[in-house]
N, CA, C and O atoms as a Tinker XYZ file with bonds, in Angstrom:
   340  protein
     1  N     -7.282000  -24.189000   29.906000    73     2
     2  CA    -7.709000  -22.792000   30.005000    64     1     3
     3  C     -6.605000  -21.865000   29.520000    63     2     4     5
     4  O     -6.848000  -20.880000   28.822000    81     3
     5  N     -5.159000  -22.275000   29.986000    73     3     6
     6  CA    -4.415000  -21.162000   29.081000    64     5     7
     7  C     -3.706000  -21.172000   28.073000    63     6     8     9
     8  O     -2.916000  -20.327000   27.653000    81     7
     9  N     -4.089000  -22.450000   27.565000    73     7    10
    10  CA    -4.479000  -22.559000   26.288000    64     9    11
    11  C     -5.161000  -21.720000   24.891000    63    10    12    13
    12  O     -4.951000  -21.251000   23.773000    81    11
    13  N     -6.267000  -21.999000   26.119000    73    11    14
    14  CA    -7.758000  -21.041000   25.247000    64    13    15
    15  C     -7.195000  -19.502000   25.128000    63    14    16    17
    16  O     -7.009000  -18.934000   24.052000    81    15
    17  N     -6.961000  -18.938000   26.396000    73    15    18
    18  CA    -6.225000  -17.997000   26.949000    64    17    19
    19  C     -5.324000  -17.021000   25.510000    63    18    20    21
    20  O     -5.579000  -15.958000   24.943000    81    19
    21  N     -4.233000  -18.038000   25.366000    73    19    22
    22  CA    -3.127000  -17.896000   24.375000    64    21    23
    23  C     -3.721000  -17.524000   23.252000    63    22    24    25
    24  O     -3.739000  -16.352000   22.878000    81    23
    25  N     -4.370000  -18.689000   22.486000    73    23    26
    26  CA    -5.192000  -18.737000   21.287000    64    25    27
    27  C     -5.984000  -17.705000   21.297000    63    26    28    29
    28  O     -5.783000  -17.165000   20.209000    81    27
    29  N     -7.036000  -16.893000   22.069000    73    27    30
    30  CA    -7.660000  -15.775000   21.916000    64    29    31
    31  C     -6.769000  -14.118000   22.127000    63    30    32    33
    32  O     -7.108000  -12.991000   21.768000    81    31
    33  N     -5.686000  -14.551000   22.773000    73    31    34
    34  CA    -4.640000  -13.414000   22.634000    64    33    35
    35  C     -4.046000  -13.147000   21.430000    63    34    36    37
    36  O     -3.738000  -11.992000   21.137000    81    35
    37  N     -3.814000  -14.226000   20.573000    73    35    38
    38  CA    -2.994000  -14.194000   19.085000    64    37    39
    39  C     -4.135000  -13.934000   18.361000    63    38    40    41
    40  O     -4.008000  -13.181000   17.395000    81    39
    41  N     -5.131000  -14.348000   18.588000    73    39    42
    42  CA    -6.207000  -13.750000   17.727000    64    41    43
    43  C     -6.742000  -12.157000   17.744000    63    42    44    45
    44  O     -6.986000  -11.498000   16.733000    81    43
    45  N     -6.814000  -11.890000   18.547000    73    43    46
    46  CA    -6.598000  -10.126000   19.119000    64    45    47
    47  C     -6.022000   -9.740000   18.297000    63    46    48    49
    48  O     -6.406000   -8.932000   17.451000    81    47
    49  N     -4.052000  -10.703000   18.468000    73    47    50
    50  CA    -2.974000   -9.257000   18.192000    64    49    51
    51  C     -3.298000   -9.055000   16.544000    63    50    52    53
    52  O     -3.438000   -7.925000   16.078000    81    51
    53  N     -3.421000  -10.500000   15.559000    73    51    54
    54  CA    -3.798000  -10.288000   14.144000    64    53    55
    55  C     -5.000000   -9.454000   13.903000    63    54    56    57
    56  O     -5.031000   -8.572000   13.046000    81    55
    57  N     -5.967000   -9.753000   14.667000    73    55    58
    58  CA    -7.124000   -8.284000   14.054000    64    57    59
    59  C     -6.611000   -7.660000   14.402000    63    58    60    61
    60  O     -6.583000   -6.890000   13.441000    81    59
    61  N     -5.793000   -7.024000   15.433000    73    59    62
    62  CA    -5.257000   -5.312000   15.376000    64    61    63
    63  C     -3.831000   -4.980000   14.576000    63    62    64    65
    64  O     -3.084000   -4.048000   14.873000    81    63
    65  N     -3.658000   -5.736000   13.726000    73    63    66
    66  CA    -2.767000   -5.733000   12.814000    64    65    67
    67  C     -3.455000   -4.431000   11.918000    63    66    68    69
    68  O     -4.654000   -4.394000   11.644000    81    67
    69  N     -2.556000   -3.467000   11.552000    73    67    70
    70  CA    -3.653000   -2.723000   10.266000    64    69    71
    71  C     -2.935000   -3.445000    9.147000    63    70    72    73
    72  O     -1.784000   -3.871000    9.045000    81    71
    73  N     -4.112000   -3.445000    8.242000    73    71    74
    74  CA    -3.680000   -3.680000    6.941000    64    73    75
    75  C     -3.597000   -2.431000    6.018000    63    74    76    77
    76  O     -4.548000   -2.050000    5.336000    81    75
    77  N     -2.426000   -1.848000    6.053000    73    75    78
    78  CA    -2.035000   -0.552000    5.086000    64    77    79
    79  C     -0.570000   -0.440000    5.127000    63    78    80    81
    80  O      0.020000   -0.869000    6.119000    81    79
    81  N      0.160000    0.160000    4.030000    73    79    82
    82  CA     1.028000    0.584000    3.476000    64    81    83
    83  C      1.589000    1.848000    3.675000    63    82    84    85
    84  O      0.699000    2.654000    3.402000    81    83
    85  N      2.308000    2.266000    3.912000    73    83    86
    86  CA     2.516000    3.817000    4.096000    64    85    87
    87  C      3.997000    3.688000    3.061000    63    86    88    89
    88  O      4.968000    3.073000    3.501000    81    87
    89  N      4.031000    4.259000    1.827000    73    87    90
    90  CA     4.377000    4.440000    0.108000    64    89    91
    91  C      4.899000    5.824000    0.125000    63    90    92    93
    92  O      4.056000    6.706000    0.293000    81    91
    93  N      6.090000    6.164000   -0.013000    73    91    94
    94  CA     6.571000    7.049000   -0.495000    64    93    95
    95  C      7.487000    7.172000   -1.885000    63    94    96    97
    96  O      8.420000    6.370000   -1.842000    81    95
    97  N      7.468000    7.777000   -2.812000    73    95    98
    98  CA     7.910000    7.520000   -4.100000    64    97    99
    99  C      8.483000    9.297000   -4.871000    63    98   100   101
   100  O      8.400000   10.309000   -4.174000    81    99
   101  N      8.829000    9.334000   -5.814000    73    99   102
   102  CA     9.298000   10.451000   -6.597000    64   101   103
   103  C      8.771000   10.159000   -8.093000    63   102   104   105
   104  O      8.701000    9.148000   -8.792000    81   103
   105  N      8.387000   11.705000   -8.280000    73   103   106
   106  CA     7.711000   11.861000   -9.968000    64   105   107
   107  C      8.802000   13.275000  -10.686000    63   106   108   109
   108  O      8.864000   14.419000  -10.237000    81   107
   109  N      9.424000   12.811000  -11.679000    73   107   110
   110  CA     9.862000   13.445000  -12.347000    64   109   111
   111  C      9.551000   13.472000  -13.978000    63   110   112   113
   112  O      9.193000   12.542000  -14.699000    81   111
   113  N      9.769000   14.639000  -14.255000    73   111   114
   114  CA     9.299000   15.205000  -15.739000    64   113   115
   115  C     10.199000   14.623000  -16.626000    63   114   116   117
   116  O     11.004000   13.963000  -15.970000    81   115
   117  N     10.475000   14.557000  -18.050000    73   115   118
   118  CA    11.487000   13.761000  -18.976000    64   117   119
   119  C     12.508000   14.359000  -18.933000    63   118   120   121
   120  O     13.276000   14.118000  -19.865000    81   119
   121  N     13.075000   15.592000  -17.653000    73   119   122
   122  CA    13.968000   16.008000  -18.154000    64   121   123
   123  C     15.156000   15.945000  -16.666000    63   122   124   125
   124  O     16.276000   16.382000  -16.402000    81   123
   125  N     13.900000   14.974000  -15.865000    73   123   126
   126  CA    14.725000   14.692000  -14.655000    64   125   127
   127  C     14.390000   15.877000  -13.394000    63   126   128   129
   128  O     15.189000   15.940000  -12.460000    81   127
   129  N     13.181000   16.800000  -13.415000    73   127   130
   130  CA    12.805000   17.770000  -12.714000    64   129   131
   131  C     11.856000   17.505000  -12.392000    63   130   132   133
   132  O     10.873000   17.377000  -13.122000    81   131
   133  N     11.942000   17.191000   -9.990000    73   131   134
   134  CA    10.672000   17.091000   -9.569000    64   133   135
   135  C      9.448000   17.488000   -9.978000    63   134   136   137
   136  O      9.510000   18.714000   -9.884000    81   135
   137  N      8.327000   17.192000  -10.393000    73   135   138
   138  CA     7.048000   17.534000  -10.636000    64   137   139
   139  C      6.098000   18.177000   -9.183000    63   138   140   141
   140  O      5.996000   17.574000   -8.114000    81   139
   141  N      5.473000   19.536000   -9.504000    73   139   142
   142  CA     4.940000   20.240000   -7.977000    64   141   143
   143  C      3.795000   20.523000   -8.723000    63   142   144   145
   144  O      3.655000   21.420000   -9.554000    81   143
   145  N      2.906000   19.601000   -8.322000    73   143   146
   146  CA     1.691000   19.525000   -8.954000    64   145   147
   147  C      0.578000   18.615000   -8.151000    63   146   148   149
   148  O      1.124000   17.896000   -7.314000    81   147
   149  N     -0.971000   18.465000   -8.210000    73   147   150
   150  CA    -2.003000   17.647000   -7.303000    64   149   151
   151  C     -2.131000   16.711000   -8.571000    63   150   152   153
   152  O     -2.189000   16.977000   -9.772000    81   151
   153  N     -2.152000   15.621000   -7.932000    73   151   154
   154  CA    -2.484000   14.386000   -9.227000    64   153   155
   155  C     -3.469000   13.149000   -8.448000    63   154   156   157
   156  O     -3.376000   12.744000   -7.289000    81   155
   157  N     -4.477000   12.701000   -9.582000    73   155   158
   158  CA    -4.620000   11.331000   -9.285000    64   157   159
   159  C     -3.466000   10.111000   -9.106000    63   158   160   161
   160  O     -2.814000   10.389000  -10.113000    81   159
   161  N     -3.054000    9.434000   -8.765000    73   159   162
   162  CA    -2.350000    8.475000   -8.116000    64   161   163
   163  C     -2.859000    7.096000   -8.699000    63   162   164   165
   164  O     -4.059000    6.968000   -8.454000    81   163
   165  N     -2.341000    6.043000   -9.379000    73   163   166
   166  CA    -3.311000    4.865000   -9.786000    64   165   167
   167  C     -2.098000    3.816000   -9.423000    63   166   168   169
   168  O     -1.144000    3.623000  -10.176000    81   167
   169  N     -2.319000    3.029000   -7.885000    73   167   170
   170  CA    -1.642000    2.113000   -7.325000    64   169   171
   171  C     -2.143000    0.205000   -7.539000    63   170   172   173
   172  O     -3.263000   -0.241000   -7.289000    81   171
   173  N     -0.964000   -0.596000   -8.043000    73   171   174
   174  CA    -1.754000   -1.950000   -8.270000    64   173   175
   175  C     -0.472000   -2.560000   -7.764000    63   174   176   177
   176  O      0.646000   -2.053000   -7.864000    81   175
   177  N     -0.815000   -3.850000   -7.141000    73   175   178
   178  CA    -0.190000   -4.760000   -6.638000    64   177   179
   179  C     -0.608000   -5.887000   -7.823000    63   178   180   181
   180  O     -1.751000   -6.135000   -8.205000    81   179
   181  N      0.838000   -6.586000   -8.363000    73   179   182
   182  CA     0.509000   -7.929000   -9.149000    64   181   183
   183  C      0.880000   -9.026000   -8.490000    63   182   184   185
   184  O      1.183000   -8.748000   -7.330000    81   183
   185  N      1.010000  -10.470000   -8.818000    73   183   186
   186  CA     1.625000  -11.139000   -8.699000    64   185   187
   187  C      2.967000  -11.908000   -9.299000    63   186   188   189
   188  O      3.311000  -13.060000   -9.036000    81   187
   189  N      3.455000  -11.215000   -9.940000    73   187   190
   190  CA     4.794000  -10.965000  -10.121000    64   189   191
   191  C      5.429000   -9.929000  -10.380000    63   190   192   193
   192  O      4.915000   -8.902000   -9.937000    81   191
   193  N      6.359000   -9.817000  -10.936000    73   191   194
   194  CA     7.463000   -8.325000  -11.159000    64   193   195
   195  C      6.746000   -8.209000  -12.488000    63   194   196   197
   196  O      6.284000   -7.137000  -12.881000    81   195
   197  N      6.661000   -9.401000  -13.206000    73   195   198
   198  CA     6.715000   -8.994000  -14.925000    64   197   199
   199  C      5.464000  -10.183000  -15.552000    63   198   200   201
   200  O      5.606000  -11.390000  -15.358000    81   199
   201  N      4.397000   -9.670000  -16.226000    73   199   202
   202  CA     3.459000  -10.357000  -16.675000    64   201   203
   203  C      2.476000  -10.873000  -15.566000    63   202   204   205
   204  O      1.883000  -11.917000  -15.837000    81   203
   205  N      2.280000  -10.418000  -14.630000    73   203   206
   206  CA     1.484000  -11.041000  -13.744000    64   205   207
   207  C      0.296000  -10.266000  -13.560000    63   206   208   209
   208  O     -0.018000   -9.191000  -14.072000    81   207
   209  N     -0.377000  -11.070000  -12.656000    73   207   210
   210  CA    -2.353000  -11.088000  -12.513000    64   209   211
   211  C     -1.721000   -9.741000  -11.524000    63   210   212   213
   212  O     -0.694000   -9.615000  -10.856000    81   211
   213  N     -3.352000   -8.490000  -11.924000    73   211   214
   214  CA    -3.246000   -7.696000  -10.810000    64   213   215
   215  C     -3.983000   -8.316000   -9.510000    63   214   216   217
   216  O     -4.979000   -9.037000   -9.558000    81   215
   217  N     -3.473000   -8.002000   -8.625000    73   215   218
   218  CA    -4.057000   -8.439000   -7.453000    64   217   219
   219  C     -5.179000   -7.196000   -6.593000    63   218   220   221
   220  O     -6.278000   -7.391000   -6.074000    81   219
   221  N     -4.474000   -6.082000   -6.701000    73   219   222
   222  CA    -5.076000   -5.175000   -6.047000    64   221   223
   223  C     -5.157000   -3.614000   -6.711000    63   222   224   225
   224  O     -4.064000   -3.391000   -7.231000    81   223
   225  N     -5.875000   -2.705000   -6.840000    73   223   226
   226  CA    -5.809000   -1.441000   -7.517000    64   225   227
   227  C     -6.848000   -0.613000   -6.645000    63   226   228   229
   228  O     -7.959000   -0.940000   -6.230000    81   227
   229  N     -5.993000    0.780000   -6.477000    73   227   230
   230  CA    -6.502000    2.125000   -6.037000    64   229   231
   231  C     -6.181000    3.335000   -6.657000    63   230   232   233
   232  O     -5.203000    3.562000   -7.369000    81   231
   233  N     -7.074000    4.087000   -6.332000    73   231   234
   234  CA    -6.723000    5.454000   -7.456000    64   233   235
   235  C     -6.749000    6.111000   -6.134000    63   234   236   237
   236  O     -7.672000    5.845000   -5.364000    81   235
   237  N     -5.587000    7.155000   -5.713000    73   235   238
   238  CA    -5.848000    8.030000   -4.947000    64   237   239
   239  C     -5.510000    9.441000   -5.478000    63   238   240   241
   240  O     -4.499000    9.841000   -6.055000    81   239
   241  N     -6.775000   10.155000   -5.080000    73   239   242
   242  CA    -7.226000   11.283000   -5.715000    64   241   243
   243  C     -6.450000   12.329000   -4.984000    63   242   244   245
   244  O     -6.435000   12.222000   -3.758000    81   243
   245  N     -5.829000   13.285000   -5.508000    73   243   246
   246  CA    -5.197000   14.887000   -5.318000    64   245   247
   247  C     -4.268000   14.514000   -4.670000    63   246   248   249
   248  O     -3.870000   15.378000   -3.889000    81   247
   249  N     -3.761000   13.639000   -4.645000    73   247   250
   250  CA    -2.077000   13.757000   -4.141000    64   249   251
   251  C     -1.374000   14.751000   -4.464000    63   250   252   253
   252  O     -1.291000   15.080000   -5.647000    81   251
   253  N     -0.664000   15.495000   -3.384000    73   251   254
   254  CA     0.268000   16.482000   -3.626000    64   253   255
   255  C      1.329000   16.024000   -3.959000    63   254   256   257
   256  O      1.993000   15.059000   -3.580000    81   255
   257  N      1.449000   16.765000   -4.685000    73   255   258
   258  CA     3.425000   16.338000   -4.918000    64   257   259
   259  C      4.490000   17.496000   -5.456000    63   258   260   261
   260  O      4.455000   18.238000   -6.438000    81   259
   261  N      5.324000   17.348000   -4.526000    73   259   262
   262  CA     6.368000   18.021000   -4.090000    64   261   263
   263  C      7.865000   18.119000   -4.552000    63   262   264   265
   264  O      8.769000   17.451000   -4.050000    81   263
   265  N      8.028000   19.067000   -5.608000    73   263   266
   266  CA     9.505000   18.552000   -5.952000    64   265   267
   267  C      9.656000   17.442000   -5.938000    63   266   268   269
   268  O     10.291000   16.864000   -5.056000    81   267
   269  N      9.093000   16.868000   -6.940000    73   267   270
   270  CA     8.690000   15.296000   -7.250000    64   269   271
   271  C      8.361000   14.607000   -6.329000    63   270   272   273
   272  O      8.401000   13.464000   -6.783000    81   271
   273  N      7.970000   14.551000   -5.018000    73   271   274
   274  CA     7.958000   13.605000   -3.847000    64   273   275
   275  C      6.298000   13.370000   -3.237000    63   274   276   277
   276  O      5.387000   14.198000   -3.239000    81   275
   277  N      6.284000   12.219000   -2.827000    73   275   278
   278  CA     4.627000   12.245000   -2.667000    64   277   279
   279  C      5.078000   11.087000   -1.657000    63   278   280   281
   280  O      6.064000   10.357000   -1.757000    81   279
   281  N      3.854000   11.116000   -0.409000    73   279   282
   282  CA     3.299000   10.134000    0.309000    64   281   283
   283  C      1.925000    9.888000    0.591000    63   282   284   285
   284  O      1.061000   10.690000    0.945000    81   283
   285  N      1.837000    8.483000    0.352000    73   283   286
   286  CA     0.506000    7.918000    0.502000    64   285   287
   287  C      0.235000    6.641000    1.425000    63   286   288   289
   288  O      0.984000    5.687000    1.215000    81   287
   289  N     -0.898000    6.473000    2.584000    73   287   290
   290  CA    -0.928000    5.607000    2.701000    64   289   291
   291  C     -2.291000    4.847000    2.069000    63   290   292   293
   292  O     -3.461000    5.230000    2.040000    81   291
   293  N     -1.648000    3.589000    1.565000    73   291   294
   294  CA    -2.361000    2.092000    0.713000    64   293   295
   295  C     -2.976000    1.611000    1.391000    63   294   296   297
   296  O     -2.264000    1.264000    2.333000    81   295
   297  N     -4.342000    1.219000    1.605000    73   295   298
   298  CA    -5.157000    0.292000    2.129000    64   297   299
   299  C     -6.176000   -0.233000    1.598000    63   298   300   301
   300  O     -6.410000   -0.036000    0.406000    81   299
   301  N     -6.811000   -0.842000    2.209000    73   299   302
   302  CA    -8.462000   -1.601000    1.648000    64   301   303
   303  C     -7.928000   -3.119000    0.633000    63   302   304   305
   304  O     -8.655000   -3.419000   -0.314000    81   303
   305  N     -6.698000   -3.962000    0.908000    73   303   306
   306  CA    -6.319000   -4.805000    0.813000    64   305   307
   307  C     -7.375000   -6.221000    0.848000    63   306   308   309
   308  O     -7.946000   -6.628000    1.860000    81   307
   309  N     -7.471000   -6.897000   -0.670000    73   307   310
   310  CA    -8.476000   -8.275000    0.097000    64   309   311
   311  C     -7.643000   -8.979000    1.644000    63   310   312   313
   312  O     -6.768000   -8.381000    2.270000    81   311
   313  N     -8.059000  -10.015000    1.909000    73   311   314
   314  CA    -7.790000  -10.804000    3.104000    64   313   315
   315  C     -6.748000  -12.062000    2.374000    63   314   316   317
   316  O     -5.878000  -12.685000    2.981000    81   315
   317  N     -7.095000  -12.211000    1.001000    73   315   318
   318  CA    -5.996000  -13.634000    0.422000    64   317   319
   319  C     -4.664000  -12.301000    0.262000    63   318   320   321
   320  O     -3.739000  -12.925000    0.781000    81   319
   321  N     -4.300000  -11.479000    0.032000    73   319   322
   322  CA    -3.253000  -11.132000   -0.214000    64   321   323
   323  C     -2.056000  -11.239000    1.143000    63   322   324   325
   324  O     -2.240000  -10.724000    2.246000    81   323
   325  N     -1.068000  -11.877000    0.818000    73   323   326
   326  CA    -0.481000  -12.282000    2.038000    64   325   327
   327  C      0.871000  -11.154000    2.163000    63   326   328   329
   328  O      1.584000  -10.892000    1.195000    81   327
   329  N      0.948000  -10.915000    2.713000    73   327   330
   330  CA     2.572000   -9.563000    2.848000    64   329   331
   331  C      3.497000  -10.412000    3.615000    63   330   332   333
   332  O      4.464000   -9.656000    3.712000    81   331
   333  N      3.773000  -11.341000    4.133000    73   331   334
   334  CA     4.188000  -12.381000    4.656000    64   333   335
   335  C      5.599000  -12.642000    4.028000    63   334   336   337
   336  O      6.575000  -12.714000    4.775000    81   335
   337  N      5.711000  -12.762000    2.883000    73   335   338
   338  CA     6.622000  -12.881000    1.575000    64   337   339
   339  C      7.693000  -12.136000    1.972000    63   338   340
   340  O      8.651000  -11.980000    1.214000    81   339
């Protein structure tokens, strides 16, 4: 029984895991000057650094951005993508 117990507790804590990202980054112009502007956003996860399969892609719409600075949080992740790594 607390066994079972255990096993349905670890199963809990992973579904209440969220699966999202919270991404903060900087956009500057060619001349090295934050950008203060609303933009589409187009985010992809590959499987490697260089030449690799995309794994995941989102466009997030009207991001503000701030003296080049923007935050977003990433979600809607398949279930094979592992963050584990």
């Amino acid at each position: 029984m607390r066994t079972l117990l255990t096993l349905g507790f670890c199963a809990l804590l992973i579904a209440a895991v969220p699966n999202s990202i919270s991404y903060q980054g900087k956009l500057v112009d060619s001349l090295g000057v934050g950008v203060n502007d609303t933009l589409d956003l187009t985010f992809r996860l590959y499987t490697t650094e260089t030449e690799g399969e995309a794994l995941w892609e989102d466009t997030m719409e009207d991001v503000a951005v701030n003296r080049g600075m923007f935050s977003v949080n990433l979600s809607g992740f398949h279930d094979s993508i592992d963050f584990s790594c």
